[in-house]
C-alpha positions as CSV (number, residue, x, y, z in Angstrom):
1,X,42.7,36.2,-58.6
2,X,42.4,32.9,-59.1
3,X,43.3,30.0,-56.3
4,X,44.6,26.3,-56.8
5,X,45.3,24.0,-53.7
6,X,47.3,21.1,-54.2
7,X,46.3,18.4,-51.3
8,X,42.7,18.1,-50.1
9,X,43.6,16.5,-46.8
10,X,43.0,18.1,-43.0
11,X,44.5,21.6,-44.0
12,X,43.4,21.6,-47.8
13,X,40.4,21.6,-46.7
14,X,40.9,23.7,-44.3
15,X,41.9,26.2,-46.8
16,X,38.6,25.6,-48.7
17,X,36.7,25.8,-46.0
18,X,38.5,29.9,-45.0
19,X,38.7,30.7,-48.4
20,X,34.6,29.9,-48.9
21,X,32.6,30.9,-45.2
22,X,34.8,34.1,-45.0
23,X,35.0,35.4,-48.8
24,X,33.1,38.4,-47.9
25,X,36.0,39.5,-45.8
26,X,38.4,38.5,-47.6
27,X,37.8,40.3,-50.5
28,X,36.8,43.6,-48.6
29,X,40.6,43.6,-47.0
30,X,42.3,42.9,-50.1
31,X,39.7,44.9,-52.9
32,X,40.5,41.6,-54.8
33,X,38.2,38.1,-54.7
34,X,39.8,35.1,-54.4
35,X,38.3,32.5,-55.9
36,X,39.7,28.8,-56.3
37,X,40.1,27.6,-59.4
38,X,41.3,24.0,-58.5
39,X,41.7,21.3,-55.9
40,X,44.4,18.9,-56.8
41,X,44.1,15.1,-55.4
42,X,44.5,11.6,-56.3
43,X,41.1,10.3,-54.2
44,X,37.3,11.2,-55.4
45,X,34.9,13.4,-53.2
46,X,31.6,12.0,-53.6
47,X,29.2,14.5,-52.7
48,X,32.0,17.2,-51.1
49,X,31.5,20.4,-52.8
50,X,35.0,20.4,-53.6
51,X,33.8,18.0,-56.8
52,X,33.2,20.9,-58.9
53,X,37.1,22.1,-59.1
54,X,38.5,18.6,-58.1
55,X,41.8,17.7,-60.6
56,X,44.1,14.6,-60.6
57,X,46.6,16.2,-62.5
58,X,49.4,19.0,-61.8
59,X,49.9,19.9,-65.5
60,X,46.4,21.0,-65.6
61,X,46.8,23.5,-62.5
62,X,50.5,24.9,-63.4
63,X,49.2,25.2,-67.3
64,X,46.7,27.5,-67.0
65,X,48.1,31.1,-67.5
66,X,45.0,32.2,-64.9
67,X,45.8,30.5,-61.7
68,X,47.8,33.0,-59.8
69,X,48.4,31.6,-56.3
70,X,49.0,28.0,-55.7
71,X,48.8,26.7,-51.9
72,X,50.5,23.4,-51.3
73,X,48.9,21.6,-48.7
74,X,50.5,18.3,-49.7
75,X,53.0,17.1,-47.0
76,X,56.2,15.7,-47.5
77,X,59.3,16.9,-49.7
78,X,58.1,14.8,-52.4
79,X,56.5,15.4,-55.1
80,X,55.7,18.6,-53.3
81,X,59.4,20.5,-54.1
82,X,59.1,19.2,-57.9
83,X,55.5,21.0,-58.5
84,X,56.1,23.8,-56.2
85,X,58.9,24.8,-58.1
86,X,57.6,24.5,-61.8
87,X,54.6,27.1,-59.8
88,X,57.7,29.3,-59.4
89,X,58.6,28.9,-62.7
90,X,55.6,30.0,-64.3
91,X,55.4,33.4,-61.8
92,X,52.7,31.7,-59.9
93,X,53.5,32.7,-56.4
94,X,52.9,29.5,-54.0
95,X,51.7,29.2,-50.3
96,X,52.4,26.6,-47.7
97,X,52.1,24.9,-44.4
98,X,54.8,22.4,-45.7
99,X,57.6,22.6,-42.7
100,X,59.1,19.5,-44.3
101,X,59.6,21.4,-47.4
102,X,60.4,24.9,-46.2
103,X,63.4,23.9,-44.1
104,X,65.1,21.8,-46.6
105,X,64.6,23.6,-49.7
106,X,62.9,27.1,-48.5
107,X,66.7,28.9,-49.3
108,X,66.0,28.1,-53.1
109,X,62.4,28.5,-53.7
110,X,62.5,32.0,-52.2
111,X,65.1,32.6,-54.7
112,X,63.7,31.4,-57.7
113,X,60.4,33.3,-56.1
114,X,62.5,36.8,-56.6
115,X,63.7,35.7,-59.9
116,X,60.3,35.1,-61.0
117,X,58.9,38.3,-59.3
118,X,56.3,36.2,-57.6
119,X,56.2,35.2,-53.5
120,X,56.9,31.9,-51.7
121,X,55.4,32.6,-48.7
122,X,55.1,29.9,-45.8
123,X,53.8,31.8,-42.7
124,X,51.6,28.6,-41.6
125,X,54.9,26.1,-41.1
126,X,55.9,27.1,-37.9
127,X,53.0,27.6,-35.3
128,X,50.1,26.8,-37.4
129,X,48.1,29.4,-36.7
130,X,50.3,31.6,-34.8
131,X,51.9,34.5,-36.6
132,X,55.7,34.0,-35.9
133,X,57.0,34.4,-39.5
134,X,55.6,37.3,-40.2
135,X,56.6,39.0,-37.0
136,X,60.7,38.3,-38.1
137,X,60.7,39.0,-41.9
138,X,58.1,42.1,-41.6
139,X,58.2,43.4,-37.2
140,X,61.7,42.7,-35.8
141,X,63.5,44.2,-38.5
142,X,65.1,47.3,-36.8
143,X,67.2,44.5,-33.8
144,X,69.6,42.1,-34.3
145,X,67.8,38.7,-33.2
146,X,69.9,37.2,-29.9
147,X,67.4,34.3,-29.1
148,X,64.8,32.5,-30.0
149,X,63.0,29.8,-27.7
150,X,59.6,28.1,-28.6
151,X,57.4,25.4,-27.4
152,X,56.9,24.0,-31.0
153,X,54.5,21.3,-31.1
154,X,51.5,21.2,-29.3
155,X,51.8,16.9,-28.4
156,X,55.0,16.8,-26.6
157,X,53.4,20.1,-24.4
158,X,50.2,18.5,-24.2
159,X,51.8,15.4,-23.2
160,X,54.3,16.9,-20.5
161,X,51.5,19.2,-19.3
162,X,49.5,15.7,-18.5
163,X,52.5,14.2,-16.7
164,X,53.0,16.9,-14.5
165,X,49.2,17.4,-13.8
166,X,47.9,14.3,-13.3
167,X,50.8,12.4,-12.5
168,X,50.4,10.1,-15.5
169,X,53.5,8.0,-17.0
170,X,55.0,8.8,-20.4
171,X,53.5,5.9,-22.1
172,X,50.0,6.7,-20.6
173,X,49.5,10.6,-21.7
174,X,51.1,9.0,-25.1
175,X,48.4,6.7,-25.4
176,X,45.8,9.4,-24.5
177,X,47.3,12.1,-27.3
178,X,46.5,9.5,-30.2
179,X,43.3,8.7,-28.8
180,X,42.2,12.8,-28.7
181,X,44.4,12.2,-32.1
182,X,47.1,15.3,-31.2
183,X,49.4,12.0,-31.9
184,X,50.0,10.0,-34.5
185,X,49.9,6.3,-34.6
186,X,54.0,6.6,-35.1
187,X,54.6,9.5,-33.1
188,X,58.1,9.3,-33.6
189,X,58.6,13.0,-35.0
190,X,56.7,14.6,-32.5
191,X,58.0,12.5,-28.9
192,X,61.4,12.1,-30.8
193,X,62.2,15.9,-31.1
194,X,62.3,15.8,-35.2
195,X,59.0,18.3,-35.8
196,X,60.0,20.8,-33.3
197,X,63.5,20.8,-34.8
198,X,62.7,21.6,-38.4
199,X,60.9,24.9,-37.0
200,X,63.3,25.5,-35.1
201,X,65.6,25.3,-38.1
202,X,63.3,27.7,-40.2
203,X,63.2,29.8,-37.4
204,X,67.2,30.6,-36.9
205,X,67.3,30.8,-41.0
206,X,65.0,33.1,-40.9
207,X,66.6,35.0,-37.7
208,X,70.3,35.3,-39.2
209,X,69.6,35.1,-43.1
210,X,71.5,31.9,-44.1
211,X,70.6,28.6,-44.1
212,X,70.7,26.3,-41.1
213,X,70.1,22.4,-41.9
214,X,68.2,20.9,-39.5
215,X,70.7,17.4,-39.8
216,X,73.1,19.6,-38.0
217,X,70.9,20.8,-35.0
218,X,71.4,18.9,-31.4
219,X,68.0,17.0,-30.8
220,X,66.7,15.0,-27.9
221,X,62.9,14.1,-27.6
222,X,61.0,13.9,-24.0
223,X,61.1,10.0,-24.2
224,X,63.5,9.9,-21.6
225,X,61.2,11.9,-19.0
226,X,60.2,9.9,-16.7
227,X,57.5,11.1,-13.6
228,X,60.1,11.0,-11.2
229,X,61.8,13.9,-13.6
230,X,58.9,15.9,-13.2
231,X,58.5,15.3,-9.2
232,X,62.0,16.6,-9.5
233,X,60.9,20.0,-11.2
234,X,57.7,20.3,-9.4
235,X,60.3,20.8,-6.4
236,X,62.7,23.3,-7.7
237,X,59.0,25.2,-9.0
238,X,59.9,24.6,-12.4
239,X,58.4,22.8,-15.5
240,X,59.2,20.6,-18.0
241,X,58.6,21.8,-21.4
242,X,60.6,20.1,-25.2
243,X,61.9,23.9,-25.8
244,X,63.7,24.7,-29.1
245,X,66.3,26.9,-29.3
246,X,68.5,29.6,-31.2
247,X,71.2,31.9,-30.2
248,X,73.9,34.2,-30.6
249,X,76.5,33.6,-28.1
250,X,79.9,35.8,-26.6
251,X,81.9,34.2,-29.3
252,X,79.9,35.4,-32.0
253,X,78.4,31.7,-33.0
254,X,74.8,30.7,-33.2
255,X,73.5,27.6,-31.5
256,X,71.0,25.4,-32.1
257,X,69.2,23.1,-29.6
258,X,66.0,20.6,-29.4
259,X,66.0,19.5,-25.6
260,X,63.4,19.4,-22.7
261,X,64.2,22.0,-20.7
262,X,63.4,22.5,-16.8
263,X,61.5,26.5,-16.8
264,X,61.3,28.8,-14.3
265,X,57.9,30.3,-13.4
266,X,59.1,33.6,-14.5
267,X,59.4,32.7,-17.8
268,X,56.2,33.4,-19.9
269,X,56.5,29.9,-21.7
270,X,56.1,28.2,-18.3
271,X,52.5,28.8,-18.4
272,X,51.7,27.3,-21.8
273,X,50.2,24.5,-21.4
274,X,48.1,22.0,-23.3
275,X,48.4,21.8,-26.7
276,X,49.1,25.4,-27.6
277,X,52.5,26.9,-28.9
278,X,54.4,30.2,-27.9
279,X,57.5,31.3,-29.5
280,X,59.7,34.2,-27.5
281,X,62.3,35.9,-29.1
282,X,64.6,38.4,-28.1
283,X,65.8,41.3,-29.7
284,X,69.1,43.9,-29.2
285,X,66.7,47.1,-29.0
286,X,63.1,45.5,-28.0
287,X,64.1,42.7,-25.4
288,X,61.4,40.4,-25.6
289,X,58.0,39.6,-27.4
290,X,55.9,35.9,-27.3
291,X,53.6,35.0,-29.8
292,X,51.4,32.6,-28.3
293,X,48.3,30.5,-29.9
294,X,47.3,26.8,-31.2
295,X,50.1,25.3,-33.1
296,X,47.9,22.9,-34.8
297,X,44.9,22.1,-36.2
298,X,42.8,22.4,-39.2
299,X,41.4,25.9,-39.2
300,X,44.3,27.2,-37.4
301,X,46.6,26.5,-39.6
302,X,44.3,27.2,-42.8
303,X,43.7,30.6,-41.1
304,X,47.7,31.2,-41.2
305,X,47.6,29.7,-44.9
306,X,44.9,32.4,-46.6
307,X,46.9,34.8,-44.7
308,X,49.8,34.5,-47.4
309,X,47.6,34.5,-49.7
310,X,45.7,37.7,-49.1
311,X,49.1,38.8,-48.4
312,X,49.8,37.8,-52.4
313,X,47.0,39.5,-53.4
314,X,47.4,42.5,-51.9
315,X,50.8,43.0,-53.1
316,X,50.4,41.6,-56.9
317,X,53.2,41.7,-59.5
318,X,55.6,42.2,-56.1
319,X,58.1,40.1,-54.7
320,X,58.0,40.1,-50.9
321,X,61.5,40.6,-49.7
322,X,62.7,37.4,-47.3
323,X,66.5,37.2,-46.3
324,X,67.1,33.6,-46.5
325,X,70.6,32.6,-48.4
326,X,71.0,29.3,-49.6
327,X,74.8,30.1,-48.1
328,X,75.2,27.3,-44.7
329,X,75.4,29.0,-41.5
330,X,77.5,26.8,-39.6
331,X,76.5,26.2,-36.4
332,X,79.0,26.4,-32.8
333,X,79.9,23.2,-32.0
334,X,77.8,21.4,-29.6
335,X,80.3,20.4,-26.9
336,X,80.6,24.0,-26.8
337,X,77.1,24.9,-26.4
338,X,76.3,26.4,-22.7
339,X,73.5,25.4,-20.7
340,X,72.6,24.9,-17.1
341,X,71.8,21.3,-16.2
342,X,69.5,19.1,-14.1
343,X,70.9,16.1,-12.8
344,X,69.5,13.0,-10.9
345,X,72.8,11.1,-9.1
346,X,72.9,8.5,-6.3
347,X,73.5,10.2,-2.8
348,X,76.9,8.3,-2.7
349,X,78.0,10.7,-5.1
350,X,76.8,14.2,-3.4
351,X,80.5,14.8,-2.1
352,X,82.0,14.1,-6.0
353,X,79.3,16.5,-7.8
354,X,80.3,19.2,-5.1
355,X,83.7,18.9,-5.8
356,X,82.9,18.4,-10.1
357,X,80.2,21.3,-10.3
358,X,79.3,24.2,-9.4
359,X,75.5,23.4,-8.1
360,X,73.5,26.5,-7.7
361,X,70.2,24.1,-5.7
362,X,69.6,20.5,-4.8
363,X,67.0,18.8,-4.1
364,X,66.6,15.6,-1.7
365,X,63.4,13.5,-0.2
366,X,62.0,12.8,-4.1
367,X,63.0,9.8,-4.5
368,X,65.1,7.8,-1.7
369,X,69.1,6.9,-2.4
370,X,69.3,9.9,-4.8
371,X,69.4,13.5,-5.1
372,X,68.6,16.1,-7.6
373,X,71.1,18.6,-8.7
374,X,70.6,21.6,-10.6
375,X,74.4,23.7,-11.8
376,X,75.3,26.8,-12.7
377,X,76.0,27.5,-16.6
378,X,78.8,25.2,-18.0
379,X,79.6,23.8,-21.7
380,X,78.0,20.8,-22.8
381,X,81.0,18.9,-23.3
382,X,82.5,19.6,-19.2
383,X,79.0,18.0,-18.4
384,X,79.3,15.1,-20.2
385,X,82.4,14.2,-18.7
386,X,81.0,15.1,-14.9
387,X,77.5,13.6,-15.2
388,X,79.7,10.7,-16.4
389,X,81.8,10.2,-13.2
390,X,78.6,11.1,-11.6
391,X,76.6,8.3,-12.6
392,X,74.2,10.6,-13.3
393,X,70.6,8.8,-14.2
394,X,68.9,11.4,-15.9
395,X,70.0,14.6,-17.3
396,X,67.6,17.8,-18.1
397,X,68.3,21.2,-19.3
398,X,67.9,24.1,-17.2
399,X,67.5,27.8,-17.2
C-alpha cells in the first residue's frame, strides 16, 4: 500500500522516520508493506533522503489512483480540512495528529470517511503517543462513559511540576519550558488552557457520540497560579495539575471543564509529573482505567500516527466504525457545573466564609493575614457569589 504525508515538519518526519527504521515490523503485523509514495512540502531538503519523494503540490498526491493512505501532518485547520477532504473524496483513507482539525471538523470527515468506505482515523491528536482513542471507540465499548479527566499537555504539567518542586515562580519554569523547547515562543495555547481544551473536546465527542465545540467549553489556564497557591496545596497534601474534564451528571447533562485543579494523593494523576500525560476515564461496569505516557514529541506521536495506518492497512476496503454525529451536544450550563473549591481569603473574613460555605479543611500559617479554604461540593455559580463577598484572592478547583 502506498503512503503520502502531507507536512514534513517535527511529526512528518517523524512519520518517515517509523515508517523507514521499523518497515520490517511493520509489514510482518500487517502482511502488507507500506511504502511512501510522497512527501508533500513547500521548503526543499537538500541532502535529506526525503528528496527522492518530495512534492510541492496536492494535486499530484490526491491524483494518483495508487496512493492509498494519506497522513496529514500539516497543522492548522487551513489548508489542511480543504485537502483532507478531497483525500476522502477520492476513498483515500487519511491519518492525523491534527487536534486543530479533528475537533472542529472531525464530525464530518468521519462521515464523508463512511460514505467513501475509507477511514479517518486520528488516534495521535490527543496524547501523542498515548493510546486514548483507541481505547473509547474499540475497549470501553460495553459501559456508558461517566467521566473523563486528563492531564493533557505535557507544558503546563511540566511547568506546575517545577513550581511545586523547586519552588520556582510561574514566569521562571515558563522561561525554562521554551528554553528545553516543551514551550513555544507564544505559549498562549498551552499556559492559556486552549490545547488541553480541544482534546478535551474530542474526548467527550468521542465519549457520548455527538459533537461538542470546544467554543462552548469553560477554560481557565494556570496563569493565575502563583507559588503561594502551591504552598497552599503542598499543605492540604495535594497538587496542582491544569486537568480537563467530562461528565455525566444526576441531571442527566454532560459538563465540560479546563481548570487547574488541586488532586488528592489518591488519585493516580497526582503522580504524573513532568512532561508526560495520563487520561482516566470512568466507566458504569469497569470503574476506572488511566492511560498514561508522553504526550508529545516527535516519535511519540509519529508512533501513534503509523498506528492508524497499519490499522488502515490491515482492515483494507473497510470503514472503521466511529460514533461521532455532526448533531451538537449541548453542554449543562456552567453556573450549574459542581465542583469543590479552593479558596485564599483575608483572615477578617474567616467568620463570613463559615457562615457562606460549607468548608470541609482550612489551612492557616502559609501566608500571614490570610487563610486557605477548601468547601464541600457546591455549583459554580453559588461560588461566585460567595468568593465574591469573600474577597477571595485566588480561586482553585478541588476534588
Amino acid at each position: 500500500m502506498n503512503v503520502a504525508i502531507m507536512g514534513y515538519g517535527t511529526v512528518g518526519s517523524g512519520v518517515y522516520e517509523v515508517l523507514t527504521k521499523n518497515a520490517q515490523t511493520i509489514t510482518r503485523r500487517t502482511g502488507t508493506e507500506l511504502k511512501i509514495k510522497y512527501v508533500l512540502d513547500l521548503r526543499e531538503f537538500p541532502g535529506d533522503p526525503v528528496e527522492s519523494v518530495l512534492v510541492h503540490d496536492f494535486n499530484v498526491v490526491v491524483n494518483d489512483p495508487e496512493v492509498d493512505i494519506v497522513v496529514e501532518v500539516m497543522g492548522g485547520v487551513h489548508p489542511a480540512y480543504e485537502f483532507s477532504k478531497e483525500a476522502l473524496l477520492k476513498g483515500k483513507s487519511v491519518c492525523t495528529s491534527n487536534k486543530e482539525l479533528v475537533a472542529k471538523h472531525g464530525a464530518e470527515l468521519i462521515s464523508l470517511a463512511r460514505e467513501k468506505n475509507c477511514n479517518y482515523l486520528f488516534e495521535a491528536s490527543v496524547g501523542g503517543g498515548i493510546p486514548i482513542i483507541r481505547q473509547l471507540i474499540r475497549s470501553i465499548t460495553a459501559d456508558d462513559i461517566e467521566r473523563i479527566d486528563g492531564i493533557l499537555n505535557g507544558t503546563t504539567n511540566y511547568m506546575m511540576t517545577k513550581m511545586r518542586d523547586e519552588g520556582l515562580s510561574f514566569d521562571a519554569v515558563l522561561k525554562r519550558a521554551q528554553e528545553k523547547g516543551y514551550a513555544e515562543r507564544n505559549p498562549a495555547a498551552d499556559i492559556e488552557g486552549h490545547d488541553a481544551c480541544r482534546k478535551i473536546a474530542i474526548l467527550t465527542s468521542l465519549a457520548y457520540g455527538k459533537q461538542v465545540d470546544y467554543e462552548d467549553i469553560y477554560t481557565e489556564g494556570i496563569t493565575k497560579i502563583t507559588g503561594t497557591d502551591v504552598s497552599y496545596a503542598a499543605s492540604f497534601g495535594r497538587a496542582i495539575k491544569l486537568i480537563g474534564s467530562s461528565s455525566i451528571a444526576e441531571d442527566g447533562k454532560v459538563y465540560a471543564i479546563v481548570a487547574p485543579k488541586m488532586l488528592k494523593k489518591s488519585n493516580p494523576l497526582f503522580m504524573v509529573d513532568g512532561v508526560f500525560n495520563a487520561i482516566t476515564v470512568k466507566g458504569n461496569m469497569l470503574d476506572e482505567v488511566m492511560c498514561y505516557g508522553k504526550g508529545a514529541g516527535k516519535l511519540p506521536t509519529a508512533s501513534a500516527v503509523v498506528s492508524d495506518v497499519i490499522d488502515i492497512a490491515k482492515h483494507p476496503g473497510t470503514n472503521i466504525p466511529i460514533i461521532w454525529a455532526q448533531e451538537k451536544l449541548e453542554l449543562g450550563r456552567f453556573e450549574d457545573m459542581k465542583n469543590s473549591f479552593f479558596l485564599r481569603i483575608p483572615a477578617r473574613n474567616r467568620t463570613m466564609a463559615e457562615e457562606l460555605l460549607n468548608i470541609r479543611e482550612t489551612a492557616d500559617g502559609v501566608l500571614e493575614g490570610e487563610i486557605g479554604i477548601i468547601t464541600d461540593v457546591m455549583t459554580e455559580g453559588a461560588f461566585a457569589e460567595a468568593a465574591k463577598k469573600l474577597e477571595a484572592v485566588s480561586v482553585i478547583r478541588c476534588e
